[in-house]
ZAZA-805652 format. One record per residue (C-alpha): residue number from 0; residue in three letters; x, y, z. Coordinates in Angstrom, 2 decimals. Each point is the difference from the previous one (the first is absolute). Last residue first. Layout:
     i    aa        c1        c2        c3
   NUM   ALA         X         Y         Z
...
end
This chain:
     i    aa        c1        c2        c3
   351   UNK    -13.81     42.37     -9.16
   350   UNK      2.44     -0.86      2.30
   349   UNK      0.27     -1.05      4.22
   348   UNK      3.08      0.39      1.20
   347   UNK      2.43     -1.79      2.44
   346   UNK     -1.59     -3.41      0.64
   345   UNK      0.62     -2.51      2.79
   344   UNK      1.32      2.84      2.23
   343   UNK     -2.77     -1.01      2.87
   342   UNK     -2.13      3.35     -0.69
   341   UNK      0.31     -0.08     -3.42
   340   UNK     -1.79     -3.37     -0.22
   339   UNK     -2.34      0.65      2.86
   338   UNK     -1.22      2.91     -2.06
   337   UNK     -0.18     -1.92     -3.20
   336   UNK     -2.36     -2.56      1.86
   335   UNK      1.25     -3.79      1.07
   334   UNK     -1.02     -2.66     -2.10
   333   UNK     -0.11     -3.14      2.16
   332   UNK     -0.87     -3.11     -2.24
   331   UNK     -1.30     -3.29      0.88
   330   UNK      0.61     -3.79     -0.99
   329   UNK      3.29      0.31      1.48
   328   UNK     -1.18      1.46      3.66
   327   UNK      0.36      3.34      0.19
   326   UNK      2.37      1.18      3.11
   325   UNK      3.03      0.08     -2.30
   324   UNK     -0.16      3.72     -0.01
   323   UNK     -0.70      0.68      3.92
   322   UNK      3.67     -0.08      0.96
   321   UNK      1.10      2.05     -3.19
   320   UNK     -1.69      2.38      0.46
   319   UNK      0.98      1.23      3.62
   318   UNK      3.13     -0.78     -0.96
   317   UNK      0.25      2.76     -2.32
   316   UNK      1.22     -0.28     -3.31
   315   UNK      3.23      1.17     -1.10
   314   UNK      1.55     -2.41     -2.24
   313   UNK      1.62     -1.53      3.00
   312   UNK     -3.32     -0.44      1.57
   311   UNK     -1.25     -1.74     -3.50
   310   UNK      3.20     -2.02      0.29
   309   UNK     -1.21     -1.15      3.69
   308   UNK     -3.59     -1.05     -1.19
   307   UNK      1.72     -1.79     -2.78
   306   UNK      2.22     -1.85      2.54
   305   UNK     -2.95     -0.79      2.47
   304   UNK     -2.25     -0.76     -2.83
   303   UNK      2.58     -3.01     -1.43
   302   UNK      0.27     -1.01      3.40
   301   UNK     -3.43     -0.86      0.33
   300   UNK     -0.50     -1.40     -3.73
   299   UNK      3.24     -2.48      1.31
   298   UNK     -2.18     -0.96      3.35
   297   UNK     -2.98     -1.00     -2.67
   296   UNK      2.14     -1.77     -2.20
   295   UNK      1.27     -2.03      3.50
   294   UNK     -3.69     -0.47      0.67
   293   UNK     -1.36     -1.37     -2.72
   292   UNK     -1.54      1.93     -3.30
   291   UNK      0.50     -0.29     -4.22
   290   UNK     -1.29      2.57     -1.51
   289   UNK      1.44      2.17      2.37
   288   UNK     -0.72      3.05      1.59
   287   UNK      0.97      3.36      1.44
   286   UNK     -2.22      2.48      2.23
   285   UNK     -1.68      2.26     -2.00
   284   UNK      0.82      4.27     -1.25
   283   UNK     -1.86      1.72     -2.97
   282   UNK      1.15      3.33     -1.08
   281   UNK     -2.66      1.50     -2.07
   280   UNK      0.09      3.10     -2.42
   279   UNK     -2.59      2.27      0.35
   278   UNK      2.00      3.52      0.44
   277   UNK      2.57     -1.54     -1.94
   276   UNK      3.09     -1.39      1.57
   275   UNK      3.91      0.74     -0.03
   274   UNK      3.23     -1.19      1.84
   273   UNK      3.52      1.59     -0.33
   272   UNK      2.33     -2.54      0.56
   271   UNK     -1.78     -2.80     -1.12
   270   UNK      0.40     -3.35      2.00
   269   UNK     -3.71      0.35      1.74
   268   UNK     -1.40     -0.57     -3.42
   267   UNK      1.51     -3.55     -0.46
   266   UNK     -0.79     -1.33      3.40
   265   UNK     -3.42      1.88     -0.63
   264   UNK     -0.10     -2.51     -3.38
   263   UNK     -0.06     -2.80      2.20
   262   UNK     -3.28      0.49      1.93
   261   UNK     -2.14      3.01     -2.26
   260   UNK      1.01      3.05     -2.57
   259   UNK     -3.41      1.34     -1.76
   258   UNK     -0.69      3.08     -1.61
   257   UNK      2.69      2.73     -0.99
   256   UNK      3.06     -1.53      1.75
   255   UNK      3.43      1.39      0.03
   254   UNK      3.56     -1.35      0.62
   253   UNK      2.96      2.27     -0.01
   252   UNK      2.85     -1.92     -1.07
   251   UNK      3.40     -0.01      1.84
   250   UNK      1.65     -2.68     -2.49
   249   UNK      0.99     -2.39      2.53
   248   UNK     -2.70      0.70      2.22
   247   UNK     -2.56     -0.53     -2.54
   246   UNK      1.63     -3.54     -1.44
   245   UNK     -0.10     -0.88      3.21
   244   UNK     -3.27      0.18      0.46
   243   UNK     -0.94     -1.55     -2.98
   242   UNK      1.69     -3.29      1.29
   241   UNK     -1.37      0.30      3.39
   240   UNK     -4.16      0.65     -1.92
   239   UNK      1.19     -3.52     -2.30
   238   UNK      0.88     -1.85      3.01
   237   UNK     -3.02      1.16      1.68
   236   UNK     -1.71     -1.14     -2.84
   235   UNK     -3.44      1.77     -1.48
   234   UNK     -1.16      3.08      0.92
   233   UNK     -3.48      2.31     -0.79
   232   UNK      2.20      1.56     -2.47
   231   UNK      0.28      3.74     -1.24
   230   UNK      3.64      1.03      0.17
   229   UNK      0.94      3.36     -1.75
   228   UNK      3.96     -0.26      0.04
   227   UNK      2.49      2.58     -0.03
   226   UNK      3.71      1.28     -1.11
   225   UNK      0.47     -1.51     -2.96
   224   UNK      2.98      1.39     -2.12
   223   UNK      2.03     -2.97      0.21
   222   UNK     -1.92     -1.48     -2.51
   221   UNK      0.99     -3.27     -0.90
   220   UNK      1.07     -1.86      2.97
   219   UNK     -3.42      1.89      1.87
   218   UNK     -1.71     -1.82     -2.47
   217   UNK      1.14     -3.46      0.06
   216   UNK     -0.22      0.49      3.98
   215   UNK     -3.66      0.63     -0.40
   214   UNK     -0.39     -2.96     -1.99
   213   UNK      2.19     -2.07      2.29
   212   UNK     -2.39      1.18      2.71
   211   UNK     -3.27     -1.06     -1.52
   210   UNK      1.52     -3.62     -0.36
   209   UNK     -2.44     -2.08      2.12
   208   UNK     -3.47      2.07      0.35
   207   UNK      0.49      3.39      1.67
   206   UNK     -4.15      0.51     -1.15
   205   UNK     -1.00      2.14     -2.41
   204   UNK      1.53      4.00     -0.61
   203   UNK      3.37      1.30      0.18
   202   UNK      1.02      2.98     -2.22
   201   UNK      3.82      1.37     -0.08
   200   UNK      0.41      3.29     -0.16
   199   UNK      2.53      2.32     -1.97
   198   UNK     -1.87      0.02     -3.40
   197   UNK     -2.67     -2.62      0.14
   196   UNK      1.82     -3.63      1.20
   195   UNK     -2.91     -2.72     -0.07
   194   UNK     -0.41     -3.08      2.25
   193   UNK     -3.12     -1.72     -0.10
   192   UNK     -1.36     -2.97      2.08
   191   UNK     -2.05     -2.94      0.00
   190   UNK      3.48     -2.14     -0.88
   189   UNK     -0.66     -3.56      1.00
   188   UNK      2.17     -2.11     -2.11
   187   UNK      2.93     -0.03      2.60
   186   UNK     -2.72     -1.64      2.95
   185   UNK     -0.60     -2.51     -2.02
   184   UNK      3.04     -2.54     -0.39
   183   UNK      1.67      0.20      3.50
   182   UNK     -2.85      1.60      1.67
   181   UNK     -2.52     -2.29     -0.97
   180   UNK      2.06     -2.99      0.58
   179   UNK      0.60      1.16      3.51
   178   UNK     -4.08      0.80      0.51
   177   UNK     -0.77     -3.65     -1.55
   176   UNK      2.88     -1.50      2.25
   175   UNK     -2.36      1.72      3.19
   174   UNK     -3.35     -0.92     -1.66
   173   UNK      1.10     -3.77      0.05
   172   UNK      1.24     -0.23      3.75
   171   UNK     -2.22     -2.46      0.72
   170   UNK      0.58     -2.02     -3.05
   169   UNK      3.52      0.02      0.94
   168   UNK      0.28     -0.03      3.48
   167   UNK     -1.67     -3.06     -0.19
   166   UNK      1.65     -1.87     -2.59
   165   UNK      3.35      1.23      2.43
   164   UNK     -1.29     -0.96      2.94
   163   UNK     -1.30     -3.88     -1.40
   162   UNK      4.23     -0.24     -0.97
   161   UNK      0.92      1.18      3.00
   160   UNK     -2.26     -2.19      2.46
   159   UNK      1.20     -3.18     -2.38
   158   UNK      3.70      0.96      0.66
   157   UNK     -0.56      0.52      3.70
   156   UNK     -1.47     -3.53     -0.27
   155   UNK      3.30     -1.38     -1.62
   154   UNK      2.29      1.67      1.91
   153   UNK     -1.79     -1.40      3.19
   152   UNK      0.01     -3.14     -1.59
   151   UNK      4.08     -0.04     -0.43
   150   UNK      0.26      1.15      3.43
   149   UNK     -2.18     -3.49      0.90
   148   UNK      1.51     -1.95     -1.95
   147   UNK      3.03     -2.19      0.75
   146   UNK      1.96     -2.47     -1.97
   145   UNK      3.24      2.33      0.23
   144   UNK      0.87     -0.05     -3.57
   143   UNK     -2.76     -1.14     -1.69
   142   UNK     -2.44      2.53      1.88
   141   UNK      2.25      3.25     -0.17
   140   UNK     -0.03     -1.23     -3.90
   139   UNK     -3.56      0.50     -0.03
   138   UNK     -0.17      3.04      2.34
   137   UNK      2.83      1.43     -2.47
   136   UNK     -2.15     -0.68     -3.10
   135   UNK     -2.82      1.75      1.65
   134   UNK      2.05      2.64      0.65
   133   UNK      1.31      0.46     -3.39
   132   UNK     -3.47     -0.70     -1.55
   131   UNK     -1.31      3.09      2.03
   130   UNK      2.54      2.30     -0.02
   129   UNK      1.16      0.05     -3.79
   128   UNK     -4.40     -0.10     -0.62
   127   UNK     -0.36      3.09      2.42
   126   UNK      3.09      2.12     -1.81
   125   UNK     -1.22     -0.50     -3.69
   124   UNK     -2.79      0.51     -0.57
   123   UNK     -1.68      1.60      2.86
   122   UNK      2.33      1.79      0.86
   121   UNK      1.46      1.33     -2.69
   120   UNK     -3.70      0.94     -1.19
   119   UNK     -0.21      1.77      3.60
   118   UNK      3.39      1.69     -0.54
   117   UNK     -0.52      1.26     -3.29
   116   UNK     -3.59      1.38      1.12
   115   UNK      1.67      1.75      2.33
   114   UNK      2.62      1.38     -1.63
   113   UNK     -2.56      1.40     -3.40
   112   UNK     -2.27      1.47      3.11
   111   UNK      2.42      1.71      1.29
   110   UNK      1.47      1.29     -3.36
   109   UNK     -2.83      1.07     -1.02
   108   UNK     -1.13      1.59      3.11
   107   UNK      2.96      2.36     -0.09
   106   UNK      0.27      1.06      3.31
   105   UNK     -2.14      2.08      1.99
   104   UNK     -2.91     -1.49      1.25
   103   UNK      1.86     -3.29      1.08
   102   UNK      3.02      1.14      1.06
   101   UNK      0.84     -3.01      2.62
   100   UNK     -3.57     -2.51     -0.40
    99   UNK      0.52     -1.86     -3.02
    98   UNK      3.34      0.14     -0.83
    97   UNK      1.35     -0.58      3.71
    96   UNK     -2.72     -2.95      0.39
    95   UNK      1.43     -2.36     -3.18
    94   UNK      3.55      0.90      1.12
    93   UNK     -0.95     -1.26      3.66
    92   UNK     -2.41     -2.80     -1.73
    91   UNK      2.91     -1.10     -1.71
    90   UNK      2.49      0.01      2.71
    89   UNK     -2.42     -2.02      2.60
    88   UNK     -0.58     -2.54     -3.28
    87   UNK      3.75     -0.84     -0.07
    86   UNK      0.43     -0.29      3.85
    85   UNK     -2.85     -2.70     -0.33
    84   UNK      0.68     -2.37     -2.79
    83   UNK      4.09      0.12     -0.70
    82   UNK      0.89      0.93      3.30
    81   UNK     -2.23     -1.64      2.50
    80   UNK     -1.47     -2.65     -1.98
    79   UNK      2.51     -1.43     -2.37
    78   UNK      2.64      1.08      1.93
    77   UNK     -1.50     -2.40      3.07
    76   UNK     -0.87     -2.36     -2.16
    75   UNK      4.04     -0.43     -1.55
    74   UNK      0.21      0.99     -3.32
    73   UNK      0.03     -2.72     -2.78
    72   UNK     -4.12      0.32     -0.86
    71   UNK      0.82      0.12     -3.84
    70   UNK     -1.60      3.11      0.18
    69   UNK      2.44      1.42      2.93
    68   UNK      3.06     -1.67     -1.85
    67   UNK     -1.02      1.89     -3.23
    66   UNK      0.23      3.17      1.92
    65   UNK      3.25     -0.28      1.35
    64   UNK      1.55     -0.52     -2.61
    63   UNK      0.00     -3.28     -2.49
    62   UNK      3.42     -0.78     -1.14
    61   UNK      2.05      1.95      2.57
    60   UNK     -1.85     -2.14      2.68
    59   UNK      0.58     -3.05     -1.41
    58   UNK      3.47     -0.20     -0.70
    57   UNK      0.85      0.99      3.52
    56   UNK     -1.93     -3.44      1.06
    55   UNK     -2.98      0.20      2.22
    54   UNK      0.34     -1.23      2.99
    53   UNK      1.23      3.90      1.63
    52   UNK     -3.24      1.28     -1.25
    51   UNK     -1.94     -2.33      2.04
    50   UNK     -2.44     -2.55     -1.95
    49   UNK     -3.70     -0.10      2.15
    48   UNK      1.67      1.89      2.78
    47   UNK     -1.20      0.30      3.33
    46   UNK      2.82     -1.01      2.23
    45   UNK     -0.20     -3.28      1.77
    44   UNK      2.01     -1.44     -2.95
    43   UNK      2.81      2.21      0.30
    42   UNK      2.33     -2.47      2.34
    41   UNK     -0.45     -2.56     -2.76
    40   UNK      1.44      1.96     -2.58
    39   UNK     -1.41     -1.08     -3.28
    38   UNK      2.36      0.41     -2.89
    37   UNK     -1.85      0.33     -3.24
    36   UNK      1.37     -0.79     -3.00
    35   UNK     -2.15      1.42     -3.44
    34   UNK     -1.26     -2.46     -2.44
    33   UNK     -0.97      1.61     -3.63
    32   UNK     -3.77     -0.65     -1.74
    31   UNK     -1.82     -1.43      2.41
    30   UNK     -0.75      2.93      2.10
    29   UNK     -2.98     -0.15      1.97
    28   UNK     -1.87      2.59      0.69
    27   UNK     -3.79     -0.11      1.23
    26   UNK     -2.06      2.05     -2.66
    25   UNK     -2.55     -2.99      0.43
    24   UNK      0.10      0.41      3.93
    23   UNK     -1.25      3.99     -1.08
    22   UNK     -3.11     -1.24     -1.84
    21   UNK     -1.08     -2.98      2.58
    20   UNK      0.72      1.95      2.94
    19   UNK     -1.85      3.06     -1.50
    18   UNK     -2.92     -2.03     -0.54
    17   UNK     -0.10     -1.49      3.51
    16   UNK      0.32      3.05      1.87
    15   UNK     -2.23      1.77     -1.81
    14   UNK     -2.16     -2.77      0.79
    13   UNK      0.81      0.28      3.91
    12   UNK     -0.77      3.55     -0.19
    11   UNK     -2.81      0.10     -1.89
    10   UNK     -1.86     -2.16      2.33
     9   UNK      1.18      1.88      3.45
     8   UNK     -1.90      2.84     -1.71
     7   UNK     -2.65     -1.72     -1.05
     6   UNK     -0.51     -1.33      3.39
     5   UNK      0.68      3.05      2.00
     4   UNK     -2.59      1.94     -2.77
     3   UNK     -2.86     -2.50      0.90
     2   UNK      0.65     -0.37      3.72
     1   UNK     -0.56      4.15     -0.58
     0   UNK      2.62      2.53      0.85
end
């Protein structure tokens, strides 16, 4: 880091510092408008409460909540900080984590991404201003109460640090709430599929774009009769390739494939119980991905192949198949030969 960048750096800072000062000491409460009693306790004062709870009248508290007394700075420091600052923001980034990185690839990305987004606009609306100006409030009265400051400083600073993380993280972070918008309000218009029911058999062709598998279930609902699916699909969503697989199972379909059947769609074609190709029909087998990577996404893919690698033995396909079949990198594509596709149990016949 340059002499430059350090004094920039250490600029911003202590102007930040002063402009948020100015802008959050102007929010400083003071009620005016109805006088409470307080009963100091002079064995307390060493403590490091701004206004304890137990000096603040019983008619007080039920009034305003605990909330209210946080951004009105009535909490003690210490529960300002620890409790109602930090704790608070460890539990929402736990929740915030959980949704984005436990069941990523196969649960409803809609619905992930609508939560997630929900909690960052919370967040960042709501729950970061109700910590901030409560704390700083609390440092304030901390200060008039005790007539010391350094704690109260500290809180301050960390404040400051906070508020410059969070602009950061988010214009840093802009293509990630761009992808979570994008699959809250976008990804359920994209439909580059077809799904057609033509006597007994169901017809599957595009991409398992968002919704693909209600269609199919829509169908099956209907016509009880069905008792196959042609699937020709290059992939899509794992979520929506799970989804469609259990649909199969359920409903014991045979699943065929006439030209092309790649990445998702073989979790989808592996489900049939009787399982047919054409003599130059591809299977096409990759390693997982993401659109949006990092390392615990990336550990989640891995376990995702593990498990589909182990329902593919349980469907009866060799081991010695499925050990090599995630072996192409994401960008790539392993298309095994017919013979090596009969040979492992991946396919039982091939037709026409």
């Amino acid at each position: 880091m340059s002499d430059l960048e350090i004094f920039v750096t250490i600029g911003g800072l202590l102007l930040g510092y002063f402009i948020v000062s100015r802008l959050l000491n102007n929010y400083h409460f003071n009620d005016t408008t109805e006088s409470t009693t307080v009963v100091k306790d002079t064995n307390k004062l060493s403590g490091f409460s701004a206004l304890r709870p137990d000096e603040i009248t019983q008619k007080r508290t039920i009034k305003y909540g605990y909330l209210k007394l946080h951004w009105q700075g009535k909490h003690s420091l210490v529960r300002s900080f620890w409790i109602n600052s930090v704790a608070l923001t460890i539990l929402l980034s736990g929740i915030t984590s959980y949704w984005l990185y436990a069941g990523t690839t196969t649960e409803d990305p809609v619905l992930l991404a609508r939560v997630v987004l929900g909690l960052y606009v919370f967040s960042y609306v709501f729950l970061l201003p109700w910590q901030f100006i409560g704390l700083w409030r609390s440092a304030n009265n901390y200060i008039s109460f005790h007539g010391k400051s350094f704690w109260p400083r500290v809180a301050k600073l960390i404040i400051i640090l906070s508020i410059l993380s969070a602009f950061n993280d988010i214009t840093s972070e802009s293509k990630f709430y761009e992808d979570m918008y994008h699959d809250s309000f976008v990804l359920t218009k994209e439909q580059n599929y077809e799904v057609n029911l033509i006597g007994d058999t169901i017809y599957l062709s595009g991409n398992l774009n968002y919704g693909i598998s209600e269609k199919v279930k829509d169908l099956l609902s209907l016509n009880l009769n069905v008792d196959s699916i042609v699937l020709e699909s290059s992939g899509g969503l794992l979520y929506e390739g799970a989804e469609l697989s259990r649909l199969v199972l359920t409903r014991s379909l045979n699943t065929y494939t006439y030209e092309h059947c790649a990445s998702a769609c073989t979790i989808v074609f592996i489900s049939g119980n009787r399982r047919y190709i054409s003599s130059t029909a591809k299977l096409g087998f990759h390693q997982y991905s993401y659109y949006r990577p990092s390392e615990l996404i990336d550990l989640n893919l891995f376990k995702e192949q593990v498990d589909d690698a182990k329902f593919f033995n349980r469907r009866g396909v060799k081991t010695e198949f499925t050990d090599k079949m995630y072996n192409a990198k994401s960008e790539d594509m392993w298309y095994p030969s017919t013979q090596e596709l009969l040979k492992y149990g991946v396919i039982h016949k091939v037709v026409i």
